[in-house]
N, CA, C and O atoms as CSV, one atom per row, in Angstrom:
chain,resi,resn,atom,element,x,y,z
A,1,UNK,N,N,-26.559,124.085,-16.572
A,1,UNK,CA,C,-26.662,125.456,-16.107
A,1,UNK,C,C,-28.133,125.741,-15.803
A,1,UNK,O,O,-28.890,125.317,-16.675
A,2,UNK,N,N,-28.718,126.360,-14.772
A,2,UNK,CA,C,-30.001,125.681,-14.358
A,2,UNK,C,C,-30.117,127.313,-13.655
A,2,UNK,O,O,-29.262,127.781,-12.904
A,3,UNK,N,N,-31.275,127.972,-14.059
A,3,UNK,CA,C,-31.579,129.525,-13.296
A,3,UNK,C,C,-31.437,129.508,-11.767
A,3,UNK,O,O,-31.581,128.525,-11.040
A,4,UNK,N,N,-31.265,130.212,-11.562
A,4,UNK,CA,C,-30.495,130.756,-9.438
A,4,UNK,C,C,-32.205,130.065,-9.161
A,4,UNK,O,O,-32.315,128.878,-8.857
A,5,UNK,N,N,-33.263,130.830,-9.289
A,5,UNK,CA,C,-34.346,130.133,-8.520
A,5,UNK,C,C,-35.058,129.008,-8.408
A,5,UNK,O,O,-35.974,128.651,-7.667
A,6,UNK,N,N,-34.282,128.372,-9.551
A,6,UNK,CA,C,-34.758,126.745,-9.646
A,6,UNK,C,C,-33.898,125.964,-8.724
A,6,UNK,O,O,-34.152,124.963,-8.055
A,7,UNK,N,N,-32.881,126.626,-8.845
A,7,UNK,CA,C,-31.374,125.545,-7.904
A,7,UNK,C,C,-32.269,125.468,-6.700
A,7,UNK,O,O,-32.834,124.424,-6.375
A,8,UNK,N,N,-32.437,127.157,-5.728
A,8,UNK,CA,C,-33.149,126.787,-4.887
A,8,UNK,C,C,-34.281,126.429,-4.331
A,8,UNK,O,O,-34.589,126.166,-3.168
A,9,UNK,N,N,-34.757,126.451,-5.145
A,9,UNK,CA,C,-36.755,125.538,-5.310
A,9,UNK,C,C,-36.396,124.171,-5.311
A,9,UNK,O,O,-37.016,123.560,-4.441
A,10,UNK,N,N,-35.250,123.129,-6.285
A,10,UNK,CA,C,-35.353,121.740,-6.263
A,10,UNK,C,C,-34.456,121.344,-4.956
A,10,UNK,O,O,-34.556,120.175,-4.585
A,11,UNK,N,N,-33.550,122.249,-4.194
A,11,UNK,CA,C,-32.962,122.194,-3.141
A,11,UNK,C,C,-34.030,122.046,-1.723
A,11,UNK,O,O,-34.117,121.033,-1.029
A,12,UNK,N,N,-34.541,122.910,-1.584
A,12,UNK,CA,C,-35.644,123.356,-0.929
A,12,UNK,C,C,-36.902,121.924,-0.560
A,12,UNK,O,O,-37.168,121.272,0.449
A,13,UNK,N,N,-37.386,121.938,-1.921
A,13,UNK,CA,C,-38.300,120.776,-1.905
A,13,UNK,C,C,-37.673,118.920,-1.641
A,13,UNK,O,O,-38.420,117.969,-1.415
A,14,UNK,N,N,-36.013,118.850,-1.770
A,14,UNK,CA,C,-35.144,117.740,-2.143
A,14,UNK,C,C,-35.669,117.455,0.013
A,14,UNK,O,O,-36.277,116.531,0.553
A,15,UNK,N,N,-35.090,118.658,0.561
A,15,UNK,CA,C,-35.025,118.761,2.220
A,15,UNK,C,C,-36.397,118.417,2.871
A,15,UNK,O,O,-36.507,117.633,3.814
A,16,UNK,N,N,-37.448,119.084,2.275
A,16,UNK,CA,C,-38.346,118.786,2.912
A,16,UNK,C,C,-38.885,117.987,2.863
A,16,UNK,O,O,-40.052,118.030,3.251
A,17,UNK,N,N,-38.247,116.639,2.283
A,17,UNK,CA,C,-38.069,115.070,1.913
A,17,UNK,C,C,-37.554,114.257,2.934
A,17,UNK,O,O,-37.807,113.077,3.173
A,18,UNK,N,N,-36.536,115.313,3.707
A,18,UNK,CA,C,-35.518,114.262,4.148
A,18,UNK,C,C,-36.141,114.618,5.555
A,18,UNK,O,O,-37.173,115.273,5.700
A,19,UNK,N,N,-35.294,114.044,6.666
A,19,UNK,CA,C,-35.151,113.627,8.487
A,19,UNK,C,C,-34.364,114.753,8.839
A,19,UNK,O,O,-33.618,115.070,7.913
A,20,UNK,N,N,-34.241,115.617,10.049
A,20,UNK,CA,C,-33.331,116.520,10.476
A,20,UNK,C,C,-32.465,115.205,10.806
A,20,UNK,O,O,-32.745,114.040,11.091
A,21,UNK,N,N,-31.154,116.022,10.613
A,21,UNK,CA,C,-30.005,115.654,9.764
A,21,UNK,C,C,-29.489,115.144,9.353
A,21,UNK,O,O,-28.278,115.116,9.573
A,22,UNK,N,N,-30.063,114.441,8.521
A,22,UNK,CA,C,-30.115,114.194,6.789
A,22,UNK,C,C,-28.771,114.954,6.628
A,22,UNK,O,O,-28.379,115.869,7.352
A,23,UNK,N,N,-28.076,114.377,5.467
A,23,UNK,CA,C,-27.116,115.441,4.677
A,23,UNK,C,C,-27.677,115.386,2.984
A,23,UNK,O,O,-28.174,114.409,2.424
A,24,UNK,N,N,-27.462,116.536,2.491
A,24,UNK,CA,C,-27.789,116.401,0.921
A,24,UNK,C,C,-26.817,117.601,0.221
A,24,UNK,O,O,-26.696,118.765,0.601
A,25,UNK,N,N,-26.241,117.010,-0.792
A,25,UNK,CA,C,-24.862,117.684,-1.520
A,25,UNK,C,C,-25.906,117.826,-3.055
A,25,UNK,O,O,-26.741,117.172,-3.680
A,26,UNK,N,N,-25.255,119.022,-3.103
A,26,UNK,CA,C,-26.195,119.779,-4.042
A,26,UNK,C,C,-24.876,120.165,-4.690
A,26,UNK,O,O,-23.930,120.421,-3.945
A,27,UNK,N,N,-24.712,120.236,-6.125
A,27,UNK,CA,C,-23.733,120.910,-7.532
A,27,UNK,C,C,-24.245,121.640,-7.625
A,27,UNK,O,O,-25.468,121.502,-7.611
A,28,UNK,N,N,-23.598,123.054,-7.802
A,28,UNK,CA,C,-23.903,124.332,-7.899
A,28,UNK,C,C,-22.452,125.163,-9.160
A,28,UNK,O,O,-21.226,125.072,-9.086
A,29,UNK,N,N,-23.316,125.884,-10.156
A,29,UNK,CA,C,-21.992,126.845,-10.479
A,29,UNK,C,C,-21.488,127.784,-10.021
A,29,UNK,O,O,-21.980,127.928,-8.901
A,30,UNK,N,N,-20.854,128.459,-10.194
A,30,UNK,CA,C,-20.119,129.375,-9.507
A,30,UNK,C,C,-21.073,130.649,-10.024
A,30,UNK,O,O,-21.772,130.894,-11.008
A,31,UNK,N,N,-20.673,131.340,-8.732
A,31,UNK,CA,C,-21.515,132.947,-9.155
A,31,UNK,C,C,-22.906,133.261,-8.616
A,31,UNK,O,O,-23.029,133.241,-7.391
A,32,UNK,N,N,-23.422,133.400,-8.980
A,32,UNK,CA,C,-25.244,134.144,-8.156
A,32,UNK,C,C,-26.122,132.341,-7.659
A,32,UNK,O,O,-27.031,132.120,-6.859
A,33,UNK,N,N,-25.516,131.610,-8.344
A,33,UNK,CA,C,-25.900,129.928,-8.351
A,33,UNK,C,C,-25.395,130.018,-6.863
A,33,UNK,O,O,-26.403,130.287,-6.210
A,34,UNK,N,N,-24.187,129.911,-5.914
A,34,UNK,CA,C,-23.297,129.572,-5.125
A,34,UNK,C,C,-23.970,130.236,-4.110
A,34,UNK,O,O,-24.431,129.812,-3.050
A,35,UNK,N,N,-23.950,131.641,-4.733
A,35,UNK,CA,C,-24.486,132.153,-3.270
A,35,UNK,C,C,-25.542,132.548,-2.888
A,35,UNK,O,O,-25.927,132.908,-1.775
A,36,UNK,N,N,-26.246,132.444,-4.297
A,36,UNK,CA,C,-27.561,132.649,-3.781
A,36,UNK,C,C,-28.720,131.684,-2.782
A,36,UNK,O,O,-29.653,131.939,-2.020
A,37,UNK,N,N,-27.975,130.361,-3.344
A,37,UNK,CA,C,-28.236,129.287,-2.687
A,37,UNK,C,C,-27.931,128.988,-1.313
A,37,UNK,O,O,-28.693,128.474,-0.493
A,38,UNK,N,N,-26.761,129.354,-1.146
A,38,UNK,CA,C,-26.182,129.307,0.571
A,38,UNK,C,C,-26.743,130.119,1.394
A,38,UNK,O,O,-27.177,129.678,2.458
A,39,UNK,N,N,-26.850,131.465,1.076
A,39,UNK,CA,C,-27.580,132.493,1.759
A,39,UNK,C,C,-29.283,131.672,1.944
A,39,UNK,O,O,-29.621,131.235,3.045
A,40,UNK,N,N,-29.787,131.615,1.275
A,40,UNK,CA,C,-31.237,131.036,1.262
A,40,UNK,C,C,-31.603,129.947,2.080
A,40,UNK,O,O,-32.568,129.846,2.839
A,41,UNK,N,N,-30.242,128.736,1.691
A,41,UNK,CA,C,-30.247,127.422,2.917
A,41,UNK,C,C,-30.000,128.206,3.858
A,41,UNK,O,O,-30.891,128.019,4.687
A,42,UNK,N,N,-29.342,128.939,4.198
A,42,UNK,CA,C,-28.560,129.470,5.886
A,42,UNK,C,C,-30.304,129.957,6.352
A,42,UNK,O,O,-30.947,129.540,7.315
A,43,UNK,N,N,-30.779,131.071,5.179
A,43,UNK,CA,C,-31.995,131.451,5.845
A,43,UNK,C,C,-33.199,130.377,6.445
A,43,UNK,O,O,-33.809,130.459,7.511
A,44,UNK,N,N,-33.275,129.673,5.711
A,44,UNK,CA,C,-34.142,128.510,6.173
A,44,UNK,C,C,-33.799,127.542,7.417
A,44,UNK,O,O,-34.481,126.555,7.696
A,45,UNK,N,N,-32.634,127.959,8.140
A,45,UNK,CA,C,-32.322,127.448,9.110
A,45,UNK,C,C,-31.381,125.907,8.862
A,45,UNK,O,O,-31.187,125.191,9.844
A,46,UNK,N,N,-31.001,125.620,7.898
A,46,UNK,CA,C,-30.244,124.836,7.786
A,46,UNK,C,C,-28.863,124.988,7.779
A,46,UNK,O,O,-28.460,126.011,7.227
A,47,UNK,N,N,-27.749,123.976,8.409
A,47,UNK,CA,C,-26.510,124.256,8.266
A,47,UNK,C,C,-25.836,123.515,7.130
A,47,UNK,O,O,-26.195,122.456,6.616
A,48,UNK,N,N,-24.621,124.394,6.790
A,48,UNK,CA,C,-23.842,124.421,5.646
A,48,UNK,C,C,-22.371,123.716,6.387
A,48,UNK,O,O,-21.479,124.276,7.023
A,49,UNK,N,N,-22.591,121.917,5.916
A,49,UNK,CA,C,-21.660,121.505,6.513
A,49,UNK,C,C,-20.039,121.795,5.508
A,49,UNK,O,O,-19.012,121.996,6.157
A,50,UNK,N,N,-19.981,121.788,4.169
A,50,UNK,CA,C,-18.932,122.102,3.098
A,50,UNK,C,C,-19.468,122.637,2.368
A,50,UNK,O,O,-20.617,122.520,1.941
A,51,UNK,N,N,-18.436,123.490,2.077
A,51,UNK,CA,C,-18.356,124.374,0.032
A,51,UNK,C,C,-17.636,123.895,-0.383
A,51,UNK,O,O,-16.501,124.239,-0.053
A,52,UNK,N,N,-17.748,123.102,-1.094
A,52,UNK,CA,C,-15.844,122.883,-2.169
A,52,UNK,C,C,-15.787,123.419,-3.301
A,52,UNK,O,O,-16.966,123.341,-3.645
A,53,UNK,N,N,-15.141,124.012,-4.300
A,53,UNK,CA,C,-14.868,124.503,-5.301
A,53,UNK,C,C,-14.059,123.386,-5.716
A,53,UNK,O,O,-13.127,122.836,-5.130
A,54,UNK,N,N,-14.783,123.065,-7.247
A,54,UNK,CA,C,-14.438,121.551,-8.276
A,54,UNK,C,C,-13.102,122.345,-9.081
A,54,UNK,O,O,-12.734,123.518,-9.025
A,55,UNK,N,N,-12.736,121.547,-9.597
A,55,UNK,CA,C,-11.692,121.580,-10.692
A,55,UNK,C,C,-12.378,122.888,-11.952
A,55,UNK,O,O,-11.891,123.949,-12.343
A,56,UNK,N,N,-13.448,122.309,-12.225
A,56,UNK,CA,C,-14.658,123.099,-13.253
A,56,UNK,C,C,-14.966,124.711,-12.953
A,56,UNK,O,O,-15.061,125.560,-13.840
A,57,UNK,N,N,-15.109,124.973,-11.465
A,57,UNK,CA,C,-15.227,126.034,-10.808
A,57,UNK,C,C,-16.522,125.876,-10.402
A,57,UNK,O,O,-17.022,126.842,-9.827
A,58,UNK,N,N,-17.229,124.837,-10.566
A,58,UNK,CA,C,-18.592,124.481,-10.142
A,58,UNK,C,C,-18.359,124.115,-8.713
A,58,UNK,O,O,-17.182,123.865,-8.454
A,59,UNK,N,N,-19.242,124.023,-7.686
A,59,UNK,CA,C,-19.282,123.905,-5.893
A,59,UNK,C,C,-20.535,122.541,-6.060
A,59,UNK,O,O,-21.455,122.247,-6.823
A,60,UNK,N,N,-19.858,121.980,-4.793
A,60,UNK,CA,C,-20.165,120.701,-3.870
A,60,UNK,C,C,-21.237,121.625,-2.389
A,60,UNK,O,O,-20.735,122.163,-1.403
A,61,UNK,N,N,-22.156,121.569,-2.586
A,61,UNK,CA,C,-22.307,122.524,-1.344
A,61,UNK,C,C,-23.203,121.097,-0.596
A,61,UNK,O,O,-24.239,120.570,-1.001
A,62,UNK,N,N,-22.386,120.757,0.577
A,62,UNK,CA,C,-22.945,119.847,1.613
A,62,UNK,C,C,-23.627,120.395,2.444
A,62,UNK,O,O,-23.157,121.426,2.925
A,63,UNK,N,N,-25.175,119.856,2.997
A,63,UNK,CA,C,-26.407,120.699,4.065
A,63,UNK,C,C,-26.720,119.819,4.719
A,63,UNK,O,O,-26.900,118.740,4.154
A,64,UNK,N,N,-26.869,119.895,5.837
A,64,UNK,CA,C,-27.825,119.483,6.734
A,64,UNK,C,C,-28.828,119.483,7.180
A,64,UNK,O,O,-28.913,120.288,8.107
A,65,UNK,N,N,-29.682,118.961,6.981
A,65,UNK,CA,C,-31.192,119.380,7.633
A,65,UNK,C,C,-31.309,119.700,9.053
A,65,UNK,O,O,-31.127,118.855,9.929
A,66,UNK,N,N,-31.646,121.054,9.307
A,66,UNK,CA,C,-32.156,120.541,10.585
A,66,UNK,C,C,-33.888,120.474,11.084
A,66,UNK,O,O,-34.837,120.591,10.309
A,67,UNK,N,N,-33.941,120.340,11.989
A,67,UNK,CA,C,-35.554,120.425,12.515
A,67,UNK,C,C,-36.730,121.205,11.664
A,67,UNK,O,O,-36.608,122.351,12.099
A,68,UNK,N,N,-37.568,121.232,10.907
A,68,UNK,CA,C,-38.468,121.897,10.879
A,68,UNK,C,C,-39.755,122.448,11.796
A,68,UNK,O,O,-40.565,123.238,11.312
């Protein structure tokens, strides 16, 4: 269980690692984790290729890099 602004700080910094489009699947829990994170990737211009919701209620959230 990992605070909403860390998810997206080690998300964030994981991308600006990778190649436009790159994919990187990030575990997320459910709740202010899920969406706070998606909203934030969407803002940064990246696309949100899947959400899945696990068995756990925890999310698979698949991204794409694109261009910086």
């Amino acid at each position: 269980n990992t605070p909403c602004p860390i998810n997206f700080v080690r998300t964030k910094l994981k991308l600006d690692d990778m190649q436009a489009g790159d994919q990187l699947t990030v575990a997320l829990d459910d709740g202010e984790a899920i969406s706070s994170v998606e909203m934030s990737i969407q803002q940064e211009g990246h696309n949100i290729k899947s959400k899945i919701q696990q068995n756990d209620g925890s999310w698979l959230l698949e991204i794409i890099k694109t261009a910086s």
